[in-house]
N, C-alpha and C positions, 0 to 999 in steps of 0.2 A: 067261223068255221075253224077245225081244228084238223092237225095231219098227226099221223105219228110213223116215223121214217120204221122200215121194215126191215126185217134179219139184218145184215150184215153191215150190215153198217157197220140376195142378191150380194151374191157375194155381196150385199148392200155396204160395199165400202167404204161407205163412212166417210166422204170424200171430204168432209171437214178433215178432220186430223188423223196421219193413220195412228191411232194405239194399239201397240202390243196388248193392252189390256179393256180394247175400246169396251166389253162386256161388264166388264164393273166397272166402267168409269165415266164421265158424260160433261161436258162442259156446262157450266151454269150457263142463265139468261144474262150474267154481267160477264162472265168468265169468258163467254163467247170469243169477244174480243181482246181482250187480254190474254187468250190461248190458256188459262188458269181450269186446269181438269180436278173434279172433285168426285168423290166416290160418291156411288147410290146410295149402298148400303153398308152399312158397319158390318164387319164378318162376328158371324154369332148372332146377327140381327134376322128374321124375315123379311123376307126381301118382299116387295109389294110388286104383282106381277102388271101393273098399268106401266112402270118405268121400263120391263123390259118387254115389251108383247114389239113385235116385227113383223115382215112377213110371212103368211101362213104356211106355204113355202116355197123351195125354191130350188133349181135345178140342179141333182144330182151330179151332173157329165160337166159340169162347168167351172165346181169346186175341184180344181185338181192342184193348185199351187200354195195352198194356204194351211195343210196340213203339215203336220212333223207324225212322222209313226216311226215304230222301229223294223228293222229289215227282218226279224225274225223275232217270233212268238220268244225265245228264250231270251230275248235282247229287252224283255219289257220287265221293270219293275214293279209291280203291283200295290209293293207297301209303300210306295211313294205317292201318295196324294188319294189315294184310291180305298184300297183293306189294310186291315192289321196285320195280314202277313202272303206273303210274296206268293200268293196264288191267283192265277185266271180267273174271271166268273163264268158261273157255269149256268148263268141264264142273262139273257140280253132282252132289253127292251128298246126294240130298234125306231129310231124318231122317235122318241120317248116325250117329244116336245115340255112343258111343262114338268112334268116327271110327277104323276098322280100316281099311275101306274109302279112306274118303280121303288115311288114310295110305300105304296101298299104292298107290294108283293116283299118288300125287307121284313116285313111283318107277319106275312101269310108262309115266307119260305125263310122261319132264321138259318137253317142248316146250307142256305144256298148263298152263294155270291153274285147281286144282284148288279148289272152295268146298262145304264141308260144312255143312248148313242144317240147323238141329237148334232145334224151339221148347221147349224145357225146358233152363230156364238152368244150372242146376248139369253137365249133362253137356256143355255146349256148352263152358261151364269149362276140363271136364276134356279138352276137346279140343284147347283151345288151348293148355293149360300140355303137353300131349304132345306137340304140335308143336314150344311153342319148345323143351322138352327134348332135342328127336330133335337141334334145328338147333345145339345148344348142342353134341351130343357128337357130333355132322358135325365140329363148327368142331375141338374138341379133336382130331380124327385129322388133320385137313386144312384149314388156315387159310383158306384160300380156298375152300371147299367152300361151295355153293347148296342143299344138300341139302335140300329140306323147305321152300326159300321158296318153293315155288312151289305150295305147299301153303296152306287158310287156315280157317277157320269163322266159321259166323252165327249170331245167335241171329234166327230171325225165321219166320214165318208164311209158308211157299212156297207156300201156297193161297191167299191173299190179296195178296201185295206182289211175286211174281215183275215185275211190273211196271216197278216201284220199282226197281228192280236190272238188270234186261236189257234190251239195243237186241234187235230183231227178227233173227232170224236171226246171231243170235251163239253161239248151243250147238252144241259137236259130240256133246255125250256128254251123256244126264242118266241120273241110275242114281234106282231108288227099292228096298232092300234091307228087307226083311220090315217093312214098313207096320202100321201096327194094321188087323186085320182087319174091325173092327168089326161084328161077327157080325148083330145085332138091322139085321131090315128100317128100322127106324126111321130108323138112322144108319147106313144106306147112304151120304147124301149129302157124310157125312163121308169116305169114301174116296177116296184121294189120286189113284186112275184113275177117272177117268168120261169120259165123253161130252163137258161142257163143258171139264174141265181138258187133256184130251188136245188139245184145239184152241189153248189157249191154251200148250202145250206144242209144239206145230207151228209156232208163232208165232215163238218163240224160237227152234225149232234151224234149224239150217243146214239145205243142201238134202241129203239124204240122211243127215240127220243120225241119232242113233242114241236108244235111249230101251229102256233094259231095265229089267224088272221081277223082284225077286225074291221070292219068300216059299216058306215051307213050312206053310202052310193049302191044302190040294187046293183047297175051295171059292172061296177069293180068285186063287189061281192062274187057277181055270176063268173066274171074273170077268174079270181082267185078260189072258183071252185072249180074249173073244167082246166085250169094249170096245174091244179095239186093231184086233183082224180087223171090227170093224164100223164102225171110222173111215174115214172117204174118205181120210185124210192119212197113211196108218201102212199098211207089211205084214209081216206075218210074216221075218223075218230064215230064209231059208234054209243048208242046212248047207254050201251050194256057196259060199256069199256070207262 
């Protein structure tokens, strides 16, 4: 399902060792015990996603100490590890897990700045070392090739620090691609479409901006249809549109 906002708009810590860098880096089977860390993958290499697959996922409200963000949208560098030049993305592919999606869509939207938000560090990894891979075997067919900068990944908490990250009315596109469903009534509040987050989502996007939902849970589906049709700021994307 898709909306388009209207007028006015575990911790799996790794209790072996902690590493600053525990997503690219893994103790061998002899290293183990000699505490000797060696990297996955060579940067520039593809990375093979059997060495970083994890849990599928994992609770939102519980990662709250293990981020760094900055205290304000203008305090963020973007040419630093991210784009070619110091600007926001203006589409988000939030739990981007893997980054298929945001790989495709660098491709489908050159004129857009594409950011992949993924709070499980080891696949965030694996997203990045894919990217610079793609941009590395762009460069080998064509020296001058951009392919893929305009592509990038987070590792960070999109229910808690969108804030942190976005000027108002700067998204044209936010995707959110088969979310944890989180079945038990209990931890409804964990789910990435509600009530309050959809507002704080209209916040962000431009005026008729866009905001699609994917899963293949029927009952998440029906969720994330009677939360967007019951927002004042969202309607239904018709087939004509």
């Amino acid at each position: 399902m898709s909306s388009e906002k209207e007028e006015e708009k575990d911790n799996n810590n790794d209790n072996t060792k902690k590493r600053s860098l525990s997503s690219t880096m893994t103790t061998t089977a002899s290293g183990e015990a000699e505490g000797v860390i060696t990297p996955i993958t060579a940067e520039g290499e593809m990375p093979q996603k059997r060495f970083y697959r994890t849990r599928a996922h994992c609770n939102p409200l519980s990662h709250n100490d293990t981020f760094e963000y900055p205290t304000h949208p203008k305090d963020m560098d973007w040419s630093v590890d991210h784009f070619l030049e110091n600007k926001q993305p203006t589409v988000l592919d939030i739990g981007c897990g893997f980054g298929g999606l945001t790989v495709k869509l660098s491709t489908l939207l050159p004129e857009e700045r594409i950011l992949g938000m993924e709070i499980r560090a080891k696949v965030t990894e694996y997203v990045r070392l894919r990217l610079v891979a793609l941009r590395k075997e762009s460069k080998k067919k064509n020296e001058t090739s951009t392919a893929y900068q305009n592509a990038s990944v987070m590792r960070t908490n999109s229910m808690k620090y969108l804030a942190q990250y976005c000027y108002p009315q700067s998204l044209s596109k936010v995707f959110f691609c088969f979310p944890d469903p989180h079945f038990k009534r209990k931890n409804y509040g964990r789910r990435i479409i509600s009530e309050r987050l959809l507002s704080e989502y209209a916040y962000f996007l431009k005026d008729y901006g866009r905001l699609y939902c994917i899963t293949d849970v029927l009952e998440l589906h029906q969720w994330h249809i009677k939360k967007c049709n019951d927002h004042p700021l969202f309607r239904k994307i018709t087939t004509s549109d």
